[in-house]
PATORSE-141057 format. One record per residue (C-alpha): residue in three letters; chain; x, y, z. Coordinates in steps of 0.05 Angstrom, whole numbers. Example, Ala and Ser with C-alpha at 12.3 -4.5 7.8 and 13.67 -1.06 7.14 Angstrom:
<atom rest="Ala" kette="A" X="246" Y="-90" Z="156"/>
<atom rest="Ser" kette="A" X="273" Y="-21" Z="143"/>
// end
This chain:
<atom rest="Unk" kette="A" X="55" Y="-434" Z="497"/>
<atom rest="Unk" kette="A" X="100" Y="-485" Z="528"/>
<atom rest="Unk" kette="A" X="179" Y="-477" Z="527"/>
<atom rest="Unk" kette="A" X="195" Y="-547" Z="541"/>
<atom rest="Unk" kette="A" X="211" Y="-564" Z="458"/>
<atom rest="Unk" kette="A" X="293" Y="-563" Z="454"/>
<atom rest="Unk" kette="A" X="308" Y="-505" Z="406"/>
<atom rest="Unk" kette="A" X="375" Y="-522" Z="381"/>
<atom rest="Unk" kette="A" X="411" Y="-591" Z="377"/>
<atom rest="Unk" kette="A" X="477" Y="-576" Z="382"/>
<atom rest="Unk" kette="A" X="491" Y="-622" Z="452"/>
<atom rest="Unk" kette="A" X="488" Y="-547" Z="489"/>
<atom rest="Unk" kette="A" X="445" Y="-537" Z="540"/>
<atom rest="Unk" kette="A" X="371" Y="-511" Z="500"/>
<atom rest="Unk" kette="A" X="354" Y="-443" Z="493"/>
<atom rest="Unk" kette="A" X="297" Y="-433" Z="528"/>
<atom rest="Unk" kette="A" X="238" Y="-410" Z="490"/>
<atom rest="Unk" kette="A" X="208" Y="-339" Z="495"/>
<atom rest="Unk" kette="A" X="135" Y="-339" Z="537"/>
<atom rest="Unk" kette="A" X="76" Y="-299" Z="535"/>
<atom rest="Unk" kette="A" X="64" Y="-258" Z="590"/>
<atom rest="Unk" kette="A" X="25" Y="-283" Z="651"/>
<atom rest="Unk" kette="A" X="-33" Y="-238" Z="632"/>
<atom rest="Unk" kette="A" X="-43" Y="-280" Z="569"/>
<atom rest="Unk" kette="A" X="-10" Y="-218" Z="529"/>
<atom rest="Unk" kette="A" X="48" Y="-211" Z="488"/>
<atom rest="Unk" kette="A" X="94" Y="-164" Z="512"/>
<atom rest="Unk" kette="A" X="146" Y="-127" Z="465"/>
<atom rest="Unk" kette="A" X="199" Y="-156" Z="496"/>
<atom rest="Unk" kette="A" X="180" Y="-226" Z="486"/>
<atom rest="Unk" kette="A" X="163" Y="-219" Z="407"/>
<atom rest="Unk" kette="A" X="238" Y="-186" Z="408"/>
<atom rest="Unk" kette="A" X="259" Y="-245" Z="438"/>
<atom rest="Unk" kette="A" X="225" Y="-283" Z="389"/>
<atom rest="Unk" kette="A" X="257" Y="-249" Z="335"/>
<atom rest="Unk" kette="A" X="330" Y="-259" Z="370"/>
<atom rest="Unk" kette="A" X="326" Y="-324" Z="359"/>
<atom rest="Unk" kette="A" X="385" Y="-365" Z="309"/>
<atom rest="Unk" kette="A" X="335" Y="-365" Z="244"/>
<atom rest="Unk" kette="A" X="326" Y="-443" Z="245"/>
<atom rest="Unk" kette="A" X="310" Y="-443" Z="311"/>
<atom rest="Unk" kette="A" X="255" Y="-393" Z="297"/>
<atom rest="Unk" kette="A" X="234" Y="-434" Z="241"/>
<atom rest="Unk" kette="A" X="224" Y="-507" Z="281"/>
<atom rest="Unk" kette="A" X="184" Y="-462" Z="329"/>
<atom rest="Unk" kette="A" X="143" Y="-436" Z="273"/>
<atom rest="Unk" kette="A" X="126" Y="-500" Z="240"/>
<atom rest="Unk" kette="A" X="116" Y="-530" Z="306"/>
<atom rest="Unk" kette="A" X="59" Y="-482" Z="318"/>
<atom rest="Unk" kette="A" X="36" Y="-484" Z="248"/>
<atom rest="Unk" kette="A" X="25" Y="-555" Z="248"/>
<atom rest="Unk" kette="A" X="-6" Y="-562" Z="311"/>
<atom rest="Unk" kette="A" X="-65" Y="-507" Z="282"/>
<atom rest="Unk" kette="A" X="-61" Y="-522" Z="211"/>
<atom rest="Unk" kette="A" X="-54" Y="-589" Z="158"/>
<atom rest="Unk" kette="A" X="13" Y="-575" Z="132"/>
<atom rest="Unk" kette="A" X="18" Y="-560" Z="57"/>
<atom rest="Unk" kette="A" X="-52" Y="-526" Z="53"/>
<atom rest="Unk" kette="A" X="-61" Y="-448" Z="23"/>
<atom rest="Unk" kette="A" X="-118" Y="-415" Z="26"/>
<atom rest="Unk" kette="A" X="-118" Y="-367" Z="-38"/>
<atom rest="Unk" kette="A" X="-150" Y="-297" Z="-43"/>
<atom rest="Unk" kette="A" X="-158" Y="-249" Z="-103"/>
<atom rest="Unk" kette="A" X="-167" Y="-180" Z="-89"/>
<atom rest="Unk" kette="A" X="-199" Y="-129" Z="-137"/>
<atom rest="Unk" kette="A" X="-197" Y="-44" Z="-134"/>
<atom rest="Unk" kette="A" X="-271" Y="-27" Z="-143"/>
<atom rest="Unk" kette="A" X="-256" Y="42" Z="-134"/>
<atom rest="Unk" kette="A" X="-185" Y="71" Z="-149"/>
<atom rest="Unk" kette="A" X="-152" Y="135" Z="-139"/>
<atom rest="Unk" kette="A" X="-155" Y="198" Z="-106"/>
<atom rest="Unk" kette="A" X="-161" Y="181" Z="-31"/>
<atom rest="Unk" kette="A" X="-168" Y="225" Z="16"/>
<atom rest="Unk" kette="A" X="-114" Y="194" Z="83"/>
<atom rest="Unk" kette="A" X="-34" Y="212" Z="73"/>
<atom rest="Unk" kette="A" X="-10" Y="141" Z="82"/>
<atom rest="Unk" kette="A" X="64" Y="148" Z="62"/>
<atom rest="Unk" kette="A" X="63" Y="75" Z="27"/>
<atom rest="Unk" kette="A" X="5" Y="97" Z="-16"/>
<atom rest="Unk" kette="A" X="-9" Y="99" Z="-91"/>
<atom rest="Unk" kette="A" X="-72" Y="120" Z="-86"/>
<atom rest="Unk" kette="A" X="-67" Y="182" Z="-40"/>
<atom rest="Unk" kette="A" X="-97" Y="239" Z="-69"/>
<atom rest="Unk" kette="A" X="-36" Y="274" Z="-25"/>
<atom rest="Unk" kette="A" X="17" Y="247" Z="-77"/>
<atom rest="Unk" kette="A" X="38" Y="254" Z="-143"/>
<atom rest="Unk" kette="A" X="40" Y="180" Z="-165"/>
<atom rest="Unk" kette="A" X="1" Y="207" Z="-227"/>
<atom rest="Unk" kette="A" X="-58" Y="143" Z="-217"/>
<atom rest="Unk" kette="A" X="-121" Y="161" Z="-246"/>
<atom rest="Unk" kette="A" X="-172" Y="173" Z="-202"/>
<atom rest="Unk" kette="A" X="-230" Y="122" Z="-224"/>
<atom rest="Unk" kette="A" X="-309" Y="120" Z="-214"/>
<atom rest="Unk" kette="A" X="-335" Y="59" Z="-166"/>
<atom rest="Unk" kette="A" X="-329" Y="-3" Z="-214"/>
<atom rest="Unk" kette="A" X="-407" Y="-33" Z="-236"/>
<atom rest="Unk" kette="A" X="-436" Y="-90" Z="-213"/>
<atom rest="Unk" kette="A" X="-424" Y="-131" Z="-273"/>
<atom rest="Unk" kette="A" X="-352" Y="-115" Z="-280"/>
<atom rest="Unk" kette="A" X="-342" Y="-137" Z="-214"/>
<atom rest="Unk" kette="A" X="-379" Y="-203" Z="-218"/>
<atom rest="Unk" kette="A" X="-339" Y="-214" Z="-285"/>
<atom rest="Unk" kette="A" X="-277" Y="-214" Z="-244"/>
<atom rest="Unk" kette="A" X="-307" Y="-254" Z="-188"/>
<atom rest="Unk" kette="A" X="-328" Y="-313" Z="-232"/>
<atom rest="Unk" kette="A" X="-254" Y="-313" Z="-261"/>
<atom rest="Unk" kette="A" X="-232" Y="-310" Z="-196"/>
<atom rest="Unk" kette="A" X="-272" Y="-371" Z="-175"/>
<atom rest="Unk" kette="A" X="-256" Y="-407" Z="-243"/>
<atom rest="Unk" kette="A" X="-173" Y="-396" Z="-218"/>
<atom rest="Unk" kette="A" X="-183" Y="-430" Z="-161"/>
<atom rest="Unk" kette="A" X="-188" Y="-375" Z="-110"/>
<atom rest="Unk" kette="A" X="-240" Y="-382" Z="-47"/>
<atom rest="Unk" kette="A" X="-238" Y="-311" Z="-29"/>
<atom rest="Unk" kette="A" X="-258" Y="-256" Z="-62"/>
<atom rest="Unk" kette="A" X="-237" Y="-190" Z="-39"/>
<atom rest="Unk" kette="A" X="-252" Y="-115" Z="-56"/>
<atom rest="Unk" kette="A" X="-217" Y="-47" Z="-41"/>
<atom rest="Unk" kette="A" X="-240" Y="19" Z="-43"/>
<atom rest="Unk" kette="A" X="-193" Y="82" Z="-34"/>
<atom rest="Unk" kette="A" X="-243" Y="112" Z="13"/>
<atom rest="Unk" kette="A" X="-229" Y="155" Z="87"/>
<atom rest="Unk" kette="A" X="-302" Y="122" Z="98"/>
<atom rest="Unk" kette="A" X="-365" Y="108" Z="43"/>
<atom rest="Unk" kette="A" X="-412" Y="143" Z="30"/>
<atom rest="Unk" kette="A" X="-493" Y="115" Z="33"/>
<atom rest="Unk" kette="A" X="-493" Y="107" Z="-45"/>
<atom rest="Unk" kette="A" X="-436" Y="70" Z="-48"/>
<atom rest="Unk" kette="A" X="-438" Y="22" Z="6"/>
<atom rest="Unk" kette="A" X="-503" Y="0" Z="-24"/>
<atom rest="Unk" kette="A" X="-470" Y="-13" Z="-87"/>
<atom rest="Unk" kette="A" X="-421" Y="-46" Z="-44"/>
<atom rest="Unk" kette="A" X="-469" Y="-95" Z="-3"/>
<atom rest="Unk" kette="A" X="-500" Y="-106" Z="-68"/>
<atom rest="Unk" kette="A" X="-427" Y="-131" Z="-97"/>
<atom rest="Unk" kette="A" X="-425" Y="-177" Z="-37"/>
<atom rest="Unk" kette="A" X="-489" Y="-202" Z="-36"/>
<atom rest="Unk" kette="A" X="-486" Y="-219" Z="-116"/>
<atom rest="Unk" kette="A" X="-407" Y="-258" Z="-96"/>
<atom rest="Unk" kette="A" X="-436" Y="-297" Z="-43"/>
<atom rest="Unk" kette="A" X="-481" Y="-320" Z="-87"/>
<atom rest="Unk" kette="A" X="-425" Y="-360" Z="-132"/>
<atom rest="Unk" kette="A" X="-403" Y="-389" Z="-74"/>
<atom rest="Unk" kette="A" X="-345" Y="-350" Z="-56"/>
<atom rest="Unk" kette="A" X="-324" Y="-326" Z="14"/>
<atom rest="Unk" kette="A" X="-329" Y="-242" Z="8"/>
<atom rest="Unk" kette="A" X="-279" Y="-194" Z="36"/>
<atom rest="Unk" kette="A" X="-268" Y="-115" Z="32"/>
<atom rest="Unk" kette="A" X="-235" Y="-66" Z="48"/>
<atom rest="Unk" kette="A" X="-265" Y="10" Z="42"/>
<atom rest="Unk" kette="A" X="-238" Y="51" Z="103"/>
<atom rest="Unk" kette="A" X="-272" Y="78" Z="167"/>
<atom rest="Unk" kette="A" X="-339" Y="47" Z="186"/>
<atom rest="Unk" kette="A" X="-393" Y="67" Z="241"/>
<atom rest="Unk" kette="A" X="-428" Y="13" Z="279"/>
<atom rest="Unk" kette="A" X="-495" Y="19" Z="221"/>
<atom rest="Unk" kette="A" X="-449" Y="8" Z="160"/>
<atom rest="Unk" kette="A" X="-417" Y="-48" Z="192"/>
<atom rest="Unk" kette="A" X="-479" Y="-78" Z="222"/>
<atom rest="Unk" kette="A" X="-513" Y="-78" Z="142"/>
<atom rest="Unk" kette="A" X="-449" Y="-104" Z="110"/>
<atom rest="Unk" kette="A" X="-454" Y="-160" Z="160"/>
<atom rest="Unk" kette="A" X="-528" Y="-170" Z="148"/>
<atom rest="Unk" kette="A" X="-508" Y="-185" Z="73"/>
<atom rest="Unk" kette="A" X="-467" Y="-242" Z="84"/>
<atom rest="Unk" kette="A" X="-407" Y="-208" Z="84"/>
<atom rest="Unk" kette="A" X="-347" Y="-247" Z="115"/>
<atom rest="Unk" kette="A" X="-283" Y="-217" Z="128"/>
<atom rest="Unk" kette="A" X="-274" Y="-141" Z="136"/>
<atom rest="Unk" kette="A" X="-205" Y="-110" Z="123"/>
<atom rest="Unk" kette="A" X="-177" Y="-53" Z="161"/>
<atom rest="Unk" kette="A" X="-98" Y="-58" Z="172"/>
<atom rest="Unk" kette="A" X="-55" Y="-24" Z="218"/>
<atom rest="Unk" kette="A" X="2" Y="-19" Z="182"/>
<atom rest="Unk" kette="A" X="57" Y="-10" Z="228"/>
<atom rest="Unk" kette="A" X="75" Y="-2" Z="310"/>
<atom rest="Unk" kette="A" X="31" Y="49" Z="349"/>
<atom rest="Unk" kette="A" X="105" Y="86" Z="363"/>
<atom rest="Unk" kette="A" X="114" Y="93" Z="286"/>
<atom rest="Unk" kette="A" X="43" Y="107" Z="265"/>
<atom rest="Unk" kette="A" X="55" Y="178" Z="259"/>
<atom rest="Unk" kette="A" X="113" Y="176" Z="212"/>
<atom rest="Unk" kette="A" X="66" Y="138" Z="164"/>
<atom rest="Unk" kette="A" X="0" Y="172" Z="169"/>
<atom rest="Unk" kette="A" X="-18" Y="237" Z="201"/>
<atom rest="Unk" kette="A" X="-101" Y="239" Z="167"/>
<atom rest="Unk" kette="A" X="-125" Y="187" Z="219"/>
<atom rest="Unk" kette="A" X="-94" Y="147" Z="285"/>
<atom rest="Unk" kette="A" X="-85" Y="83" Z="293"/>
<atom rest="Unk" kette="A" X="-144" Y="92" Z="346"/>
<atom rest="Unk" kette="A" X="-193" Y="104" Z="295"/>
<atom rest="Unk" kette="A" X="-172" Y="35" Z="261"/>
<atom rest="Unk" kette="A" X="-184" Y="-7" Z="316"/>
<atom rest="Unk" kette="A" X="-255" Y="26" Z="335"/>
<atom rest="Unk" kette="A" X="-270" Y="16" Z="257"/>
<atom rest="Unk" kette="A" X="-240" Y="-65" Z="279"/>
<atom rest="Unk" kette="A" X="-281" Y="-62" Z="343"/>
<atom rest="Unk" kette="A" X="-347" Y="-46" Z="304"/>
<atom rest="Unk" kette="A" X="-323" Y="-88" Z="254"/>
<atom rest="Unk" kette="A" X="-319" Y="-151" Z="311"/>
<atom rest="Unk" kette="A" X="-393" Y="-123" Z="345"/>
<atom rest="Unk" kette="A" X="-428" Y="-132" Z="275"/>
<atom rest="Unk" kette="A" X="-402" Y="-211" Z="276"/>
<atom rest="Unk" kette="A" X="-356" Y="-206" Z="217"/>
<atom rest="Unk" kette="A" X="-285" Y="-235" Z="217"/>
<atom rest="Unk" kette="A" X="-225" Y="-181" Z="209"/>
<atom rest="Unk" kette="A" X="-171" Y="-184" Z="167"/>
<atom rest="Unk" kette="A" X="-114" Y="-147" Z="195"/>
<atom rest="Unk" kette="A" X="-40" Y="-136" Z="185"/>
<atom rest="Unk" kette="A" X="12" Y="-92" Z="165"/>
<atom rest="Unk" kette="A" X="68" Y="-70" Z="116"/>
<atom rest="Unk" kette="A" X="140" Y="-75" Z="130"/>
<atom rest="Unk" kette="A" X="198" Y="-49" Z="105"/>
<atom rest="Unk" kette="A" X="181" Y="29" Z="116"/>
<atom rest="Unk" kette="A" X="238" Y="36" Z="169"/>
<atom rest="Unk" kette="A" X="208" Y="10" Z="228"/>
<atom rest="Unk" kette="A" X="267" Y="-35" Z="246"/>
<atom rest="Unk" kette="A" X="261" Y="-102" Z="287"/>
<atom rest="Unk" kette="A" X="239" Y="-57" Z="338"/>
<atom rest="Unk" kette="A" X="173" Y="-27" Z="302"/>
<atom rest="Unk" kette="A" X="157" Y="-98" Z="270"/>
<atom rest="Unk" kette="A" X="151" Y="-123" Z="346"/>
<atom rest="Unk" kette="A" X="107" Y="-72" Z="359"/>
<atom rest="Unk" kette="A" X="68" Y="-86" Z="306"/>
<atom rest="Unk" kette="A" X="63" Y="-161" Z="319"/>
<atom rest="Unk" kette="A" X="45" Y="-141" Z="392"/>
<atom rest="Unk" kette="A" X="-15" Y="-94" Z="374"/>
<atom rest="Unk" kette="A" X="-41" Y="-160" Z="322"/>
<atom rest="Unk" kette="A" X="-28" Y="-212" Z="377"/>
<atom rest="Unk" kette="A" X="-56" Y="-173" Z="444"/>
<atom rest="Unk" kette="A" X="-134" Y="-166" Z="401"/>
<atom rest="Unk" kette="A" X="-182" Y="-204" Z="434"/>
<atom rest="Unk" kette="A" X="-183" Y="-244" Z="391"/>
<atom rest="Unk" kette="A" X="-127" Y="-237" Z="344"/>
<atom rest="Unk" kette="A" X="-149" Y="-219" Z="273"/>
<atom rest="Unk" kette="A" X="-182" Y="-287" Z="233"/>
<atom rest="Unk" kette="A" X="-127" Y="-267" Z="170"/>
<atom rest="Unk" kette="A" X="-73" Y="-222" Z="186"/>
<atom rest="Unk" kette="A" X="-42" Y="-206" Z="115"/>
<atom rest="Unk" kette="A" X="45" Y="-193" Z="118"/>
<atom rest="Unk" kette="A" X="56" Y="-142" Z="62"/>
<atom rest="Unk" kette="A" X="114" Y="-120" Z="47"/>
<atom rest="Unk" kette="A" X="121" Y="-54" Z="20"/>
<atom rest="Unk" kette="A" X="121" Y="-34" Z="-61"/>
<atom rest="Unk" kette="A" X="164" Y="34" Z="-58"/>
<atom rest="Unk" kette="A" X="122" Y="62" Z="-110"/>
<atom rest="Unk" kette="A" X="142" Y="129" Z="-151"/>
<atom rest="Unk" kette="A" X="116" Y="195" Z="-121"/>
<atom rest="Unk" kette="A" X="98" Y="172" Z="-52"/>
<atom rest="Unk" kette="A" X="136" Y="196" Z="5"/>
<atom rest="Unk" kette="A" X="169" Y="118" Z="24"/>
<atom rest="Unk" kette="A" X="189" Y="113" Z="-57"/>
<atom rest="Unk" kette="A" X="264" Y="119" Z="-28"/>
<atom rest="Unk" kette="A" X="262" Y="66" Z="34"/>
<atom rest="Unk" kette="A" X="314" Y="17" Z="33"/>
<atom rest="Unk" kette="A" X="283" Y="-52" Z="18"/>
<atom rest="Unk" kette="A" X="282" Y="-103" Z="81"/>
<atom rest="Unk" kette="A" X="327" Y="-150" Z="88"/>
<atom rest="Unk" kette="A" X="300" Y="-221" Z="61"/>
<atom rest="Unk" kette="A" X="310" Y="-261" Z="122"/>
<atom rest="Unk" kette="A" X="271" Y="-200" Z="167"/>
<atom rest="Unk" kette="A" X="210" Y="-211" Z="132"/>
<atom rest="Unk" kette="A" X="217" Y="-278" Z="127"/>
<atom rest="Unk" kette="A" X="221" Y="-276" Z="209"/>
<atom rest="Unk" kette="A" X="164" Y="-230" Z="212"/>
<atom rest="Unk" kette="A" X="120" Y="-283" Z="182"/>
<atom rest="Unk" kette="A" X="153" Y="-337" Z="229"/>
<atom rest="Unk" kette="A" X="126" Y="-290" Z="291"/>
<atom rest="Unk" kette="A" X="71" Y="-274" Z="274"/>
<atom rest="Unk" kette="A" X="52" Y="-342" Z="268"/>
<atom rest="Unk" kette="A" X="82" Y="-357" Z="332"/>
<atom rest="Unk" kette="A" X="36" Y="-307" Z="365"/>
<atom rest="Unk" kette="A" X="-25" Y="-314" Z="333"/>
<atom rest="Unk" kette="A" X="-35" Y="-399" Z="321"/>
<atom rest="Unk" kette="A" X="-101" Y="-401" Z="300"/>
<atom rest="Unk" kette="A" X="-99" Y="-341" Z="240"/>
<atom rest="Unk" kette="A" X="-78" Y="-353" Z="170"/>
<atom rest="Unk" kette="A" X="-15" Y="-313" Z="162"/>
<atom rest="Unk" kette="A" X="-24" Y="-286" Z="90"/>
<atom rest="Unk" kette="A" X="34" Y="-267" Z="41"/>
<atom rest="Unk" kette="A" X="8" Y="-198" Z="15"/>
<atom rest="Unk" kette="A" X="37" Y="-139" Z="-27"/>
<atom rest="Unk" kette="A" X="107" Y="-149" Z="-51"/>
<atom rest="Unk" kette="A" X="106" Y="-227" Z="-74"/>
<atom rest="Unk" kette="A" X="118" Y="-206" Z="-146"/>
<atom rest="Unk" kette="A" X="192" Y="-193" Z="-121"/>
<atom rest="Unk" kette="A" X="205" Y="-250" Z="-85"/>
<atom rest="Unk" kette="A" X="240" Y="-309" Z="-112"/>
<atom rest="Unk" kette="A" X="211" Y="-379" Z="-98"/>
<atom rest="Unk" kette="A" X="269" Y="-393" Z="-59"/>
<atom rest="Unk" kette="A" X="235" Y="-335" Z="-5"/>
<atom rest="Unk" kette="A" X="163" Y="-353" Z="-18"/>
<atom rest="Unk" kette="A" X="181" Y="-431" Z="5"/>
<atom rest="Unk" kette="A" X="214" Y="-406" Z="63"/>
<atom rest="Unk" kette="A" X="152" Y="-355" Z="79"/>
<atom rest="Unk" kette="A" X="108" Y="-425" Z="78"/>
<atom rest="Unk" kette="A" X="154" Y="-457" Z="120"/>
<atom rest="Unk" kette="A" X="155" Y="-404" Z="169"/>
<atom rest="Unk" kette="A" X="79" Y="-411" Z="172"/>
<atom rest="Unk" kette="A" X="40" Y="-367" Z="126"/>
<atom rest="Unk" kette="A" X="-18" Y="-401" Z="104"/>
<atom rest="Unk" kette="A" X="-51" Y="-357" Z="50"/>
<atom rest="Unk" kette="A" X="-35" Y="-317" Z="-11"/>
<atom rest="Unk" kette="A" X="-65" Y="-267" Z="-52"/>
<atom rest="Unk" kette="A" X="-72" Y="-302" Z="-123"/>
<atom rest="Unk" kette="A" X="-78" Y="-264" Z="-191"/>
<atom rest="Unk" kette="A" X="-41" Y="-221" Z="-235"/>
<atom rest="Unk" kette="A" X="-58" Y="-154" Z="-197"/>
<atom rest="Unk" kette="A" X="-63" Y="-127" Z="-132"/>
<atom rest="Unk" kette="A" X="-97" Y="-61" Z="-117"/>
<atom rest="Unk" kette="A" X="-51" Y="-16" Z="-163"/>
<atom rest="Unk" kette="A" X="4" Y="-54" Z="-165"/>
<atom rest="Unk" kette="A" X="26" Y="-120" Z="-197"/>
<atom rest="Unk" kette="A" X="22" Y="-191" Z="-160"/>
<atom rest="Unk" kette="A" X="64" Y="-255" Z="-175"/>
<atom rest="Unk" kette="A" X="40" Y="-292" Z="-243"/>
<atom rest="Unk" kette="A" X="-11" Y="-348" Z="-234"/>
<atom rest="Unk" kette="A" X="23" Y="-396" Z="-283"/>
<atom rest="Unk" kette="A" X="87" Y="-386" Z="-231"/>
<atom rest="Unk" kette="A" X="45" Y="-396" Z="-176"/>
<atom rest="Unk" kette="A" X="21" Y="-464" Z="-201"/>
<atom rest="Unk" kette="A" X="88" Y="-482" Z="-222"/>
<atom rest="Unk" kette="A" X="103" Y="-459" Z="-148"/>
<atom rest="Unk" kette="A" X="56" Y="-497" Z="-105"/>
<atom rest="Unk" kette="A" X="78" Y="-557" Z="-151"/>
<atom rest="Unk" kette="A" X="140" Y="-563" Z="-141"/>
<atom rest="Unk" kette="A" X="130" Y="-550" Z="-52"/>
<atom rest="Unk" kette="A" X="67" Y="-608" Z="-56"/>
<atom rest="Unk" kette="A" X="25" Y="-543" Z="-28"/>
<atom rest="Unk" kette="A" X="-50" Y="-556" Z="-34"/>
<atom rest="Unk" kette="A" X="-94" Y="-498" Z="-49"/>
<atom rest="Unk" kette="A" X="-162" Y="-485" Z="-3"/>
// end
């Protein structure tokens, strides 16, 4: 990082620009710098960095599909499918192969070049992570990159899922190491980064980010920036979701982030980690275009791109198209 870029032009002397630490680590202080900064000032940064990483105008597009919904055994407060909760989702049977190629090949026909799958699993069982590394190995075959998501992992699962081609593995974090127990209280944030570390052993790219918005304040979004940045190395995709206060989970009544906070968390975590695509996750469907062009231009880099998330509903494709149209974004 280099802090010799004037951050304001107002004929004032510059503000200088926050620094990693000497260790090569982001400390909590600087990303809270980072975040103090006047908003447009945080913005040229961003884009500075983004385009010194990235071609400008290019999103990389995801779909993501719930092979296996319902009834999950973790507490996670932001959760629809917690079996903990009343959110009254049916609990559903692992999805068949064919289903799942059905919705891979429309996926691929959209335009997407990822192709991800979640499972509300603590961890799999042996049956079903063969049906799983099946999945993958059948996706890779119509030349899609494979992603998925399906809980804890020992160094065996992790090693076979990489032996079948598969490319990213997704394990967030969710949220600072101070505030993890306030979200979750059925696993640590420990056991997600050995899952990550087994993950990284096996030779598979991780996907890792969190959800904001469940009253963490600047403060906990710092922290969780810090844990993302300080991996060595830094997650390949680190998705930015903001949360869906959905009925009958214990966050249903959080008070909704402020637009410009998220829009700065995306702007920092590009900052801090260059080289990742900063994806726009859970919670596009609410945001205007106005919010999404200013999530670009703070750096994020990828989307998730269909009509559905997991549970929950995602931004319409035809608006999407109409989106990237009118920004001149190019989809990869």
């Amino acid at each position: 990082m280099t802090s010799e870029s004037p951050l304001t032009f107002s004929g004032k002397t510059p503000r200088p620009a926050p620094k990693e630490s000497a260790e090569g680590r982001w400390k909590i202080a600087d990303i809270e710098a980072l975040f103090a900064l006047p908003f447009l000032d945080l913005m040229f940064r961003a884009q500075e960095v983004h385009r010194a990483h990235f071609k400008a105008g290019e999103v990389q597009r995801s779909t993501l599909l719930s092979i296996k919904t319902g009834g999950c055994s973790e507490n996670c407060g932001y959760c629809s499918q917690s079996a903990h909760h009343s959110t009254e989702l049916a609990r559903e049977s692992l999805m068949p192969l064919d289903k799942v190629l059905e919705h891979a090949r429309a996926a691929r026909e959209g335009g997407s070049s990822r192709f991800c799958m979640g499972a509300a699993w603590r961890n799999p069982k042996e049956k079903d992570l063969a049906a799983v590394i099946e999945m993958v190995s059948e996706i890779k075959k119509l030349g899609l990159e494979t992603c998925v998501t399906l809980g804890m992992l020992d160094a065996e699962q992790a090693r076979r899922l990489a032996e079948a081609g598969l490319d990213y593995y997704n394990h967030n974090i969710d949220t600072a190491p101070e505030y993890y127990g306030e979200v979750v209280t059925t696993h640590t944030l420990q056991d997600r980064l050995d899952t990550i570390e087994k993950v990284r052993e096996a030779g598979i790219n991780v996907c890792s980010g969190g959800i904001v918005g469940m009253g963490e304040g600047q403060t906990g979004r710092a922290g969780l920036i810090a844990q993302l940045a300080n991996m060595e190395p830094p997650p390949e995709s680190v998705p930015i979701n903001k949360l869906i206060a959905f009925p009958g989970t214990p966050l249903a009544d959080a008070e909704a982030i402020d637009p410009f906070d998220f829009v700065r968390t995306v702007a920092v975590a590009r900052i801090t980690m260059p080289a990742s695509f900063v994806r726009l996750s859970a919670g596009r469907e609410q945001m205007s275009d106005e919010l999404q062009a200013l999530c670009f231009m703070a750096g994020a880099n990828s989307i998730f791109y269909g009509e559905r998330l997991l549970t929950t509903g995602n931004a319409d494709t035809d608006g999407d198209v109409r989106l990237f149209a009118r920004l001149g974004l190019i989809s990869i």
